[in-house]
N, C-alpha and C positions, 0 to 999 in steps of 0.2 A: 874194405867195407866202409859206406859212409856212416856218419852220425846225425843224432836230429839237430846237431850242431849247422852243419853244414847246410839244411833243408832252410834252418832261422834265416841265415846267410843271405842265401836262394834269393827266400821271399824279400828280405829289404833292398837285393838286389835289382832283383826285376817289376818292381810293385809298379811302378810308372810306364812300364811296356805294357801291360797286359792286363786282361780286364779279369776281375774276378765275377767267377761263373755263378750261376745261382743252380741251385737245388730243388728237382723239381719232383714231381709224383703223379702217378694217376689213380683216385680214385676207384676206377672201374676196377684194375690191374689189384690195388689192396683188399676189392671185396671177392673177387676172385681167388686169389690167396689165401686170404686170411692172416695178411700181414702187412705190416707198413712196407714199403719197398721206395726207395729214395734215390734222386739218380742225379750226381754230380757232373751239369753238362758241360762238357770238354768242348760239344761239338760248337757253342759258341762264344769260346776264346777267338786270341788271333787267329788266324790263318787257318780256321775251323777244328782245330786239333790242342790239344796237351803237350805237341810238342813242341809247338813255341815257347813255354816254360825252360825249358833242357837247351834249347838251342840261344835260347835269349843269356841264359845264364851262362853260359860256356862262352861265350862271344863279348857279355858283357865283364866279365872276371878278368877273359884276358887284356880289355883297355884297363878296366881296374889296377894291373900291375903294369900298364903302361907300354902295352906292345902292341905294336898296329903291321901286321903282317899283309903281305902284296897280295896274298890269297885266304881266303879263307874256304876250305875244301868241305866236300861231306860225302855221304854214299846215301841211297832212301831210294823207298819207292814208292815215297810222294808226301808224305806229311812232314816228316824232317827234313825232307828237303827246301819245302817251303817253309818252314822255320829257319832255319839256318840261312836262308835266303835274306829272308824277312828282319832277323838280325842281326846281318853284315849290315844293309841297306838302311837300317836305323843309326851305324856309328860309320856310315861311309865308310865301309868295305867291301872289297871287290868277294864275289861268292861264284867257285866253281862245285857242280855237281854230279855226281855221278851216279847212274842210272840205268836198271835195267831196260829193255827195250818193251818190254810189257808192262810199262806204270801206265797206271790213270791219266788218259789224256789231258783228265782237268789239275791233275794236281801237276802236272810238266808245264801246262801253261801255267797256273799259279804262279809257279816257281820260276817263269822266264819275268814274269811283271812284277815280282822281287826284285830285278835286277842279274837274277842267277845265269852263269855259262851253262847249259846245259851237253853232257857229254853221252852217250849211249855205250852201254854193253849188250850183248849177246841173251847173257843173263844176270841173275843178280851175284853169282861167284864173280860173273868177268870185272861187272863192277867196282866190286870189292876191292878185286885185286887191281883195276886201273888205281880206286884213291889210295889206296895203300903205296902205290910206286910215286903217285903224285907228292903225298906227304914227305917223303924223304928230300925232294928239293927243299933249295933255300927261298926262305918267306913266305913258306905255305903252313899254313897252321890248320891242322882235320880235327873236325866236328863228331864222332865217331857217331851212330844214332842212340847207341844204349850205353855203350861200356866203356863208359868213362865218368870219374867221378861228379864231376859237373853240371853234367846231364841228369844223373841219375836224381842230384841234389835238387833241381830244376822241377823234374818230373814228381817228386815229390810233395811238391808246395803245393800240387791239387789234393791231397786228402788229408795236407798241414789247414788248408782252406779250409776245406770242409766239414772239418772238426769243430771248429768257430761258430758256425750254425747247426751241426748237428753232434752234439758230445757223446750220446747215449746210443750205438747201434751193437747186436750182438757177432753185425759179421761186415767185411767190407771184399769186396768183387772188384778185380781191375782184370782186364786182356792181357795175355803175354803175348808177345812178339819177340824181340830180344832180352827183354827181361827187365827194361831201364825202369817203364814206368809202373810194374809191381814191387819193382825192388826197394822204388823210394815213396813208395803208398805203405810197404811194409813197417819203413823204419820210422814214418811218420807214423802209423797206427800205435806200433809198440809202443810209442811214447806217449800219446795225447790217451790215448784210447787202448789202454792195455788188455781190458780183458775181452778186446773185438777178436775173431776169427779174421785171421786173409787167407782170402781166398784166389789162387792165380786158374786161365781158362785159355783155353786154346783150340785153333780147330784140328779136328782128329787129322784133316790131311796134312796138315804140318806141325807135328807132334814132338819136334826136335828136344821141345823142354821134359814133356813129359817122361821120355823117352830116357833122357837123362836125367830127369830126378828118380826114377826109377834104377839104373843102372850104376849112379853113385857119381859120376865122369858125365862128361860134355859130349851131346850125341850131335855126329853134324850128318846133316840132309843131303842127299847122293843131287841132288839137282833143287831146282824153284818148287815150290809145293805148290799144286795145284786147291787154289780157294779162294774163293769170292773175299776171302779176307785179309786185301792186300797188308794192312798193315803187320799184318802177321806172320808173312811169307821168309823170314827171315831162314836162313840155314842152321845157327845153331845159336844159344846165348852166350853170355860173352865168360868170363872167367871172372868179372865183378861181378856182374849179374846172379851170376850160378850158387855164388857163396848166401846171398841174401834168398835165392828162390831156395835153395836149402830146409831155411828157417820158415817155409811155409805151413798153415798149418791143416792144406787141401789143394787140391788140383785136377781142373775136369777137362774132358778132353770132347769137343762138339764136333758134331755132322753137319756136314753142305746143307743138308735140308731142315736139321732146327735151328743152324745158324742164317738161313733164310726166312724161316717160318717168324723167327722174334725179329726179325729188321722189320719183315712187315710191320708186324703188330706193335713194334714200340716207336716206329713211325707214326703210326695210325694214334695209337694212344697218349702221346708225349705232344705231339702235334711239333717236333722240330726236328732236324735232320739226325739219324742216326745209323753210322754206316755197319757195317758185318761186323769188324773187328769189335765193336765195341756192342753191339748184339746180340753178339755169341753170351756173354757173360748172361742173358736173362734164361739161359736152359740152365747151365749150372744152379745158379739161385733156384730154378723151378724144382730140381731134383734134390737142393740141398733143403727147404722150405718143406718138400712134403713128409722129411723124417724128422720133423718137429713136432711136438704136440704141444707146446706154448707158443703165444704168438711172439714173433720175431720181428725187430726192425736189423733190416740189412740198408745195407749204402754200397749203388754201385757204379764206380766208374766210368762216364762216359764218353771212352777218349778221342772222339771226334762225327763226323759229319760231311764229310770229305767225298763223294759218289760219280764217279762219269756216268753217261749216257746208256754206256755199252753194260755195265755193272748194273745200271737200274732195270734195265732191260732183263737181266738174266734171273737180278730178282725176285721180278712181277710176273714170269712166264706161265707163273702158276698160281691162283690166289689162294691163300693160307687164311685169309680174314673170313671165310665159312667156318673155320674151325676156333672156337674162341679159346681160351687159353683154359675158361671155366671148366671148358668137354676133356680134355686133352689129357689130362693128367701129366704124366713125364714123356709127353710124345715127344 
């Protein structure tokens, strides 16, 4: 398990990669509410995503101690890949990838104008298991996406940031995916901000965390979970990850159609790009807000921005913006 030790690190690590995000809100969304509601945008960092933080820092630790490896590998299906791309490409490093055959077209081309090799699986297990056989050669060095100490340090520095500007909130919201970037929002929280609630969210078709926070043990996912929420799609979280989602102190589990229904409307309302993975998290907030009778400031994670054509598509097939968020209650 890391420390906020390690998150300090992080940040004077990467501070000259990457741009620190600002905090934003919407008015409308607060008086709807009936609470302040704050949203730490990830989606315009580098490479439109949070995980530039995790991959910058993993990449840049290892020139830190002076090792420059022939490869530098990853697995993703699209946001960490293009971080990990993005920096090999900063310390002149060569970056092989590895990929299911169903990522975001836009985030594969990203990732090839990184400089990245781009490699295809089947699915996201064959993936897996190609970088995993990659890593064992000599002069390859893997980026893991969540579970590895480094990353998670990385992934962390967005609500070590955000603490900076905003000291005082009663709860903070991040996506699970593999667990990297709740796990280091957590240990950031506990420390800057102790008596905040974290809160992790996921979509119900790929519940691997839930599942196993539930069950006590790591649940892995029989196949690719089908959901608009690529970043989410992971199999199972890692065995760092799991110790810190643990120590969570809530965890919700979203549907295809309210984790569509809030991309709309926090697109709409934010006025800048924000993709499913990290729009799922405003149905949680909706459900956790309405069993408060004092008002609340929450801060929610917004770990990127990242949308192909085909995903916007699947989005909009239906407008959600007749139903305001005021009518809706916990729709």
């Amino acid at each position: 398990m890391i420390t906020f030790n390690s998150i300090q690190d992080a940040q004077a690590r990467i501070d000259k990669f990457i741009h620190r995000t600002p905090i934003v809100e919407s008015t409308l969304l607060n008086h709807w509410s009936g609470h302040r509601i704050y949203f730490k945008a990830e989606s315009l960092q580098k490479i439109g995503a949070f995980k530039a933080r995790g991959g910058c820092n993993a990449v840049a630790r290892l020139m830190e101690k002076k090792k420059s490896p022939q490869w530098i590998v990853a697995n993703s299906s699209g946001n960490h890949a293009q971080a990990v791309a993005w920096a090999s490409n900063q310390h002149g490093l060569k970056s092989r990838i590895y990929m299911p055959e169903n990522v975001s077209r836009v985030k594969a081309q990203a990732t090839r104008f990184y400089g990245a090799e781009l490699v295809f699986g089947k699915d996201r297990a064959e993936a897996d298991q190609m970088v995993e056989e990659a890593s064992w050669k000599q002069g390859v060095f893997w980026v893991p996406p969540f579970n590895h100490p480094d990353v998670i340090a990385g992934q962390g520095t967005s609500a070590a940031e955000a603490f900076k500007d905003l000291p005082d909130v009663d709860a903070v919201f991040a996506p699970c995916g593999g667990g990297g970037l709740l796990s280091g929002t957590l240990v950031a929280t506990r420390t800057l901000s102790p008596a905040s609630k974290v809160v992790g969210v996921e979509p119900l078709n790929a519940n691997d965390a839930a599942q196993s926070l539930r069950q006590g043990s790591i649940h892995t996912l029989n196949a690719s979970p089908d959901t608009l929420a690529d970043g989410a799609r992971t199999l199972a979280v890692g065995d760092l990850t799991f110790e810190h989602l643990k120590e969570l102190d809530d965890f919700y589990e979203v549907s295809e159609e309210n984790l569509i229904y809030w991309t709309q409307w926090l697109n709409h309302l934010l006025k800048i790009r924000v993709e499913p993975t990290s729009a799922m998290c405003m149905q949680a907030v909706w459900e956790y807000l309405a069993h408060k009778s004092t008002s609340q400031r929450v801060l929610v994670i917004l770990s990127g921005g990242n949308m192909d054509q085909d995903t916007i598509q699947k989005i909009w097939s239906q407008d959600y913006l007749t139903i305001c968020p005021g009518d809706v209650g916990n729709s």
